[in-house]
PAKEKE-838400 format. One record per residue (C-alpha): residue number from 1; residue in three letters; x, y, z negated. Coordinates in nm, 3 decimals. Layout:
N
TORTOR num residu      c1      c2      c3
TORTOR NUM    Ala       X       Y       Z
...
//
This chain:
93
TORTOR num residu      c1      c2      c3
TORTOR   1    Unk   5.269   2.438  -4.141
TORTOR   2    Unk   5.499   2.184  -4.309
TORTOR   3    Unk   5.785   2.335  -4.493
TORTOR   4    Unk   5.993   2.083  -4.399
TORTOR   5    Unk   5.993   2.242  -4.023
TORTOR   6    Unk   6.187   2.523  -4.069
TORTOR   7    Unk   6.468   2.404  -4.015
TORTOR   8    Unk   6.350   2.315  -3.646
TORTOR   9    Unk   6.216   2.678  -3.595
TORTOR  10    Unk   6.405   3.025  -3.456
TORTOR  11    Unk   6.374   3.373  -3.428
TORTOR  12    Unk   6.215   3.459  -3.126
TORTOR  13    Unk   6.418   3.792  -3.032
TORTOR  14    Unk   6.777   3.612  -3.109
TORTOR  15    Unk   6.734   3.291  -3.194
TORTOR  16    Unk   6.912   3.286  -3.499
TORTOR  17    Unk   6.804   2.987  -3.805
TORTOR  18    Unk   6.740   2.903  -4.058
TORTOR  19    Unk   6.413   3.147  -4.099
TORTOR  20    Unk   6.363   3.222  -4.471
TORTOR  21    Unk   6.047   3.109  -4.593
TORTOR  22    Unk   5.776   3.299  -4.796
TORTOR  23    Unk   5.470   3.104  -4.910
TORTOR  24    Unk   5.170   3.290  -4.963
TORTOR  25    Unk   4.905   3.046  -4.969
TORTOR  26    Unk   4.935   2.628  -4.996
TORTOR  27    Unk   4.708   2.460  -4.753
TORTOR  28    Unk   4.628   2.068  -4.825
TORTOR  29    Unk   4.922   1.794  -4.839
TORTOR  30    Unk   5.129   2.086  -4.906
TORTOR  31    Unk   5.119   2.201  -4.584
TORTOR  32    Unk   5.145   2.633  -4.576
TORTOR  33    Unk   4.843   2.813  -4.490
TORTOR  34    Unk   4.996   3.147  -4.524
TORTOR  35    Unk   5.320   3.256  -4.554
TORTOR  36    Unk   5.607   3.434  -4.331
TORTOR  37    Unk   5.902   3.353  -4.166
TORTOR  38    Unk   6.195   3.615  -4.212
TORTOR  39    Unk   6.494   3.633  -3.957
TORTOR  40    Unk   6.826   3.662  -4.101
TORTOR  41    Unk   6.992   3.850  -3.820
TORTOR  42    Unk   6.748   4.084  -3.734
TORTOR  43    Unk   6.481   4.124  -3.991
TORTOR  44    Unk   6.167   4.038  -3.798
TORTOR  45    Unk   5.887   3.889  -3.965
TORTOR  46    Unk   5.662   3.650  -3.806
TORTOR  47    Unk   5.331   3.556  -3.952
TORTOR  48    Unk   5.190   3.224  -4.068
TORTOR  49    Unk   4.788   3.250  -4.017
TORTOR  50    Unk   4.577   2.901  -4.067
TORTOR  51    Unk   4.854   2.696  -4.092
TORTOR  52    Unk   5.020   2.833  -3.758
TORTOR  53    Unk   5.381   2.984  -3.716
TORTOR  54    Unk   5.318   3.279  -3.462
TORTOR  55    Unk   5.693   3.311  -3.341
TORTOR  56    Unk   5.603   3.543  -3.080
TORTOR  57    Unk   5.791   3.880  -2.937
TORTOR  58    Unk   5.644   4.214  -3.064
TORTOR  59    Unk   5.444   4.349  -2.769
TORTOR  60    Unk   5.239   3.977  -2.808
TORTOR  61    Unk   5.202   4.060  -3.209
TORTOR  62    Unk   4.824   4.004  -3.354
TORTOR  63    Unk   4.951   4.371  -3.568
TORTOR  64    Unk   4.612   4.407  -3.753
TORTOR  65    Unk   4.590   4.042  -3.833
TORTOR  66    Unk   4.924   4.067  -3.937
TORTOR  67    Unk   4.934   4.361  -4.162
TORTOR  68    Unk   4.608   4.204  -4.299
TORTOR  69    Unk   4.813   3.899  -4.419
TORTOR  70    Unk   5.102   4.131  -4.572
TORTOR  71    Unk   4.780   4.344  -4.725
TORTOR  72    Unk   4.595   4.044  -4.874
TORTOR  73    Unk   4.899   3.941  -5.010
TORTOR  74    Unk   5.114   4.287  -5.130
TORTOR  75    Unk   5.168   4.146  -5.496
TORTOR  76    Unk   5.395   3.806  -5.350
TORTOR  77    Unk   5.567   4.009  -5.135
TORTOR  78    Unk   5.960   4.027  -5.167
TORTOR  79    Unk   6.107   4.385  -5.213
TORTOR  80    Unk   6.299   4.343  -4.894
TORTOR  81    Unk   5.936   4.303  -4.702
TORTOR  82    Unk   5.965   4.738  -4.689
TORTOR  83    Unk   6.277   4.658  -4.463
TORTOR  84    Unk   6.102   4.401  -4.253
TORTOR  85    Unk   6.060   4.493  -3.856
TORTOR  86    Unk   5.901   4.558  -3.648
TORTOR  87    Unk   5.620   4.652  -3.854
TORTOR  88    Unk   5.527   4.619  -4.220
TORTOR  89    Unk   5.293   4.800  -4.505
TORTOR  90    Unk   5.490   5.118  -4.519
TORTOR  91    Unk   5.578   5.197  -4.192
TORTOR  92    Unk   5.397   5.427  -3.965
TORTOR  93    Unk   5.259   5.243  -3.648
//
């Protein structure tokens, strides 16, 4: 994902924007290969995975791919990522 598309992309439960931005991994030409995308309004996460925003609704989740990605990559998480919804490392599925 470029980082310069954020600005073009929206929560999918409430639309709200700008999505804030966490970069876990650079891909090439400093694209993102994996990161997440935060909502402001609500607090849902959505996953980058190979490059790939998946700004989907939560019964369409990938969850296990998902809490792999927040697994692989517990030490750049943000405090706030406890708080983030609908699921996240600490919360009970």
């Amino acid at each position: 994902m470029r980082p310069e598309l954020i600005h073009d992309l929206a929560c999918s439960l409430d639309q709200a924007h700008p999505l804030a931005l966490h970069v876990f991994a650079a891909g090439d030409a400093d694209g993102i290969e994996e990161g997440a995308l935060v909502c402001p309004a609500c607090g849902r996460w959505y996953a980058i995975l190979e490059g790939v925003p998946h700004l989907v609704r939560d019964g369409l989740r990938l969850v296990e791919e998902e809490l792999d990605l927040l697994e692989r990559h517990r030490e750049r998480l943000p405090a706030e990522a406890a708080q983030w919804k609908p699921f996240n490392l600490e919360s009970d599925l």
